[in-house]
C-alpha positions in Angstrom: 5.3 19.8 -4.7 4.0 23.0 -3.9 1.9 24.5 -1.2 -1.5 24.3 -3.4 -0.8 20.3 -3.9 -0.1 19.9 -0.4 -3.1 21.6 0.6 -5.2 19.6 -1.4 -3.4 16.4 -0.1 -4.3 17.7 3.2 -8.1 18.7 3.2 -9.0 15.8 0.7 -6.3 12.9 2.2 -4.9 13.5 5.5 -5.3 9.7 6.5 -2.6 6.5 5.6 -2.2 3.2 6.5 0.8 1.7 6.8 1.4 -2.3 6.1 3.9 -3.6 8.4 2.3 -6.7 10.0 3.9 -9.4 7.5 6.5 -12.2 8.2 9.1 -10.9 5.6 10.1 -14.2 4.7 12.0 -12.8 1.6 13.9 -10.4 3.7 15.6 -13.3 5.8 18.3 -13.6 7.8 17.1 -10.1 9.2 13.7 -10.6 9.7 14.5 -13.9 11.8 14.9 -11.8 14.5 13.4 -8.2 13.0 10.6 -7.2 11.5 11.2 -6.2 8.0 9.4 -2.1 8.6 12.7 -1.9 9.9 15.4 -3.0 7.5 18.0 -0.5 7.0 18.6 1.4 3.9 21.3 3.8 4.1 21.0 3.5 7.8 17.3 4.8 8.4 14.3 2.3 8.6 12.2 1.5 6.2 9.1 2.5 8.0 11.0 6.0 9.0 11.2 6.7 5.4 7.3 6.0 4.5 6.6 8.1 7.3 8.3 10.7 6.2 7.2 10.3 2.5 3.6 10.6 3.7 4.3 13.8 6.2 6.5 15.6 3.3 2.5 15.5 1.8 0.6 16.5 4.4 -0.3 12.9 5.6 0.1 13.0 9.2 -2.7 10.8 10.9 -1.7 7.2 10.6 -2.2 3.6 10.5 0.2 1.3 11.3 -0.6 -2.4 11.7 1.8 -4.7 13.8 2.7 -8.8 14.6 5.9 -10.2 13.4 8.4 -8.5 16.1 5.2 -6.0 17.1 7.0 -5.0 20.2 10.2 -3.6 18.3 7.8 -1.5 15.7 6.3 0.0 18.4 9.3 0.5 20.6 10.4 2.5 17.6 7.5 4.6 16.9 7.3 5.6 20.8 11.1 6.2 20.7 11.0 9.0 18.3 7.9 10.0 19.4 5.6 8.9 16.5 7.8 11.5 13.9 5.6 14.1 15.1 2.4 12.1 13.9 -1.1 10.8 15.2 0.2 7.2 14.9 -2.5 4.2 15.9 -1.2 1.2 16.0 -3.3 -1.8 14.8 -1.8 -5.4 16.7 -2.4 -8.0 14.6 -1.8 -10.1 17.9 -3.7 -14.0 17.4 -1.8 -14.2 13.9 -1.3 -11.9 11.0 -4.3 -11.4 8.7 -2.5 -10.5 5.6 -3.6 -7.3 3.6 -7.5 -7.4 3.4 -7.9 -8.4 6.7 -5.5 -6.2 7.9 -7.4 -4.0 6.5 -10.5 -4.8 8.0 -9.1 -5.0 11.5 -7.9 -1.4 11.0 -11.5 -0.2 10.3 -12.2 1.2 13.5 -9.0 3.5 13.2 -10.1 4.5 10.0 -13.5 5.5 10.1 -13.1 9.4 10.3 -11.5 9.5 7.4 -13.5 10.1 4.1 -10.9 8.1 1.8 -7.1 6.7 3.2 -4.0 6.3 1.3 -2.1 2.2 1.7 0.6 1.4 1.5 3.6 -1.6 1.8 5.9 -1.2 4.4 8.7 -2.4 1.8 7.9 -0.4 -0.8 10.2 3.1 -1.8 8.8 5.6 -4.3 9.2 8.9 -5.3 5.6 8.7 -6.6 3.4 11.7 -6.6 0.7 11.5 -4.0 -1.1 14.7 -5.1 -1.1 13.6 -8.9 -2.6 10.4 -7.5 -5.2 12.1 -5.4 -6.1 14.5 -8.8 -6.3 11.3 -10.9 -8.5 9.3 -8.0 -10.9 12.8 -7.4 -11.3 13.4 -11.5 -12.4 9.5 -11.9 -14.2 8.8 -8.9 -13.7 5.3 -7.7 -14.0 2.9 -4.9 -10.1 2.8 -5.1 -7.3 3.2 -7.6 -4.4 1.3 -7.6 -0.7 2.8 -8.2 0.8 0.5 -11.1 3.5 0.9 -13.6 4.5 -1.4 -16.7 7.6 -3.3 -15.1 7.8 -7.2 -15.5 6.3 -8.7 -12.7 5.8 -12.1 -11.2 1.9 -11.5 -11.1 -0.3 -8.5 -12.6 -3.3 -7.3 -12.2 -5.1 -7.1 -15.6 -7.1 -3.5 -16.4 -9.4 -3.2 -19.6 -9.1 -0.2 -22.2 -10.8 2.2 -19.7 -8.5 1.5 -17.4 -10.8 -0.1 -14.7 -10.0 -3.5 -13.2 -10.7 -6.5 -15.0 -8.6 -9.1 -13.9 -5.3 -10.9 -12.1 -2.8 -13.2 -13.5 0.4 -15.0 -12.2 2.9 -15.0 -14.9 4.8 -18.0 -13.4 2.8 -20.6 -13.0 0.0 -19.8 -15.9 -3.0 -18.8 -13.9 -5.3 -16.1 -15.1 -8.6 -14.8 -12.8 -11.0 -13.4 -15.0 -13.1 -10.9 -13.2 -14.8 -9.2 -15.7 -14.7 -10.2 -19.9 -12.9 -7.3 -21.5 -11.7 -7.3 -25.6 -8.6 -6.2 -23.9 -6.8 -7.4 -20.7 -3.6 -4.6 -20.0 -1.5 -6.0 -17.7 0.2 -4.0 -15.1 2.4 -4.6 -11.6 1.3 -3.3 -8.6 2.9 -0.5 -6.6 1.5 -1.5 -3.5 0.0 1.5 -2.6 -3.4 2.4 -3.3 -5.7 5.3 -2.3 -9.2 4.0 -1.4 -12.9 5.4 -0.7 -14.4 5.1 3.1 -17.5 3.3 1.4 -15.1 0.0 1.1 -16.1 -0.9 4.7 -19.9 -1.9 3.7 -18.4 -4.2 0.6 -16.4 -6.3 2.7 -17.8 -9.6 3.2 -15.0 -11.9 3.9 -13.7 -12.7 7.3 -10.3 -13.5 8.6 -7.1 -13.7 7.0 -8.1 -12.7 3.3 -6.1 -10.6 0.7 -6.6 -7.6 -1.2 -6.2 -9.5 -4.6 -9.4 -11.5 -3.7 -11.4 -8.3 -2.4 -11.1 -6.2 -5.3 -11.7 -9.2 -7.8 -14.6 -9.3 -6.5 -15.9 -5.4 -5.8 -14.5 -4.8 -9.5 -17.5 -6.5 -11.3 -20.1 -4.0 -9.4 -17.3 -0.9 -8.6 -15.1 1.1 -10.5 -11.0 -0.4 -9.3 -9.2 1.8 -11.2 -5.2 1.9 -12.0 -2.7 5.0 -11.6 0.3 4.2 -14.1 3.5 5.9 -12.6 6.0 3.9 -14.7 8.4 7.0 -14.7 8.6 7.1 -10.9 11.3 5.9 -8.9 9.9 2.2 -6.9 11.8 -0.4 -5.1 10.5 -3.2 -3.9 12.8 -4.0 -0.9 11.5 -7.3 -0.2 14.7 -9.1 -0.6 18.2 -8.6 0.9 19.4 -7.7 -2.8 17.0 -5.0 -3.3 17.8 -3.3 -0.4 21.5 -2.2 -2.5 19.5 -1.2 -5.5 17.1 1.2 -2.6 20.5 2.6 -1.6 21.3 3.7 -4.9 18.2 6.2 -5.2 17.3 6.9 -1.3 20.3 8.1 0.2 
């Protein structure tokens, strides 16, 4: 990336939020007594390495919500002295809200920034931030969504335009319609999306909710918009299995 990327990154997207609040139930026997932001791969945490992905872009002020094992994350983060970032921790403390009410929780920490970058805990790309910010700025949407064309358990659907039309779940049969399209693309989600500061208004739903459910329903007023970065490196290192196939990419 070079310096005229990075400055963009910086004056147009200097803000992320970090999901690490989550049980990791996929990711047992460690996260029986961990929580999964900090399963190893090649001996650095998980969390350290999306900290460092973001910073190596210029995204330095962050997010970071917190419940399962809260006390070891932020142990962690005050132990190496937040990486050198503005690091806010939001404690999930009563019970873990899941992503969209994560989400809301966090607003307060979030509302000096004009649009913020998400993004999974578990998840390890090489994907281009700035070419994501320059597809998000050209189009001009509530949010866009990193996705690639890998088989996935569930999808969200995107018409020829590339806007968000629908969800499905491709093991057990069930389709959500959002808005009728000639043409539903399916896509897997990178679990990382970069999203306008004029979300907060939308949200209507209280609690423990999910991001699935939110933009399903924003998408048939807003433009939800996808970012395909099928030739990027992504590993989703829910399970213990996954974590060998991380290893073979982040060293």
């Amino acid at each position: 990336m070079d310096n005229h990327q990075k400055k963009m990154v910086t004056a147009e997207l200097n803000t992320a939020m970090i999901f690490a609040a989550g049980l990791g139930t996929r990711l047992k026997p460690w996260t029986d007594h961990h929580p999964k932001a900090l399963a190893l791969v090649n001996g650095k945490p998980l969390l350290q390495r999306n900290i460092e992905y973001l910073n190596s872009f210029g995204i330095n002020n962050l997010v970071i919500n917190v419940h399962h094992f809260a006390d070891q994350v932020i142990a962690f983060l005050e132990k190496n002295n937040n990486f050198g970032c503005a690091i806010k921790v939001s404690h999930e403390k009563e019970e873990a809200l899941e992503t969209g009410g994560g989400l809301k929780y966090a607003e307060p920490m979030l509302q000096n920034a004009k649009r913020f970058l998400i993004m999974n805990a578990d998840i390890l790309t090489d994907l281009n931030i700035a070419a994501m910010l320059q597809h998000h700025l050209t189009h001009n949407p509530l949010a866009t969504l990193a996705v690639t064309n890998r088989s996935s358990s569930r999808c969200f659907l995107f018409n020829e335009k590339h806007l968000l039309c629908g969800w499905q779940n491709n093991k057990t049969g069930e389709e959500r319609i959002a808005v009728l399209s000639s043409l539903n693309i399916p896509m897997a989600f990178s679990g990382i999306h970069i999203i306008e500061q004029s979300i907060f208004p939308l949200i209507t739903e209280t609690g423990k909710f999910s991001m699935v459910d939110l933009y399903l329903r924003l998408c048939k007023e807003q433009h939800i918009i996808g970012y395909n970065h099928s030739n990027d490196i992504l590993v989703d290192v829910g399970k213990p299995e996954s974590i060998a196939i991380a290893e073979k990419y982040f060293l």
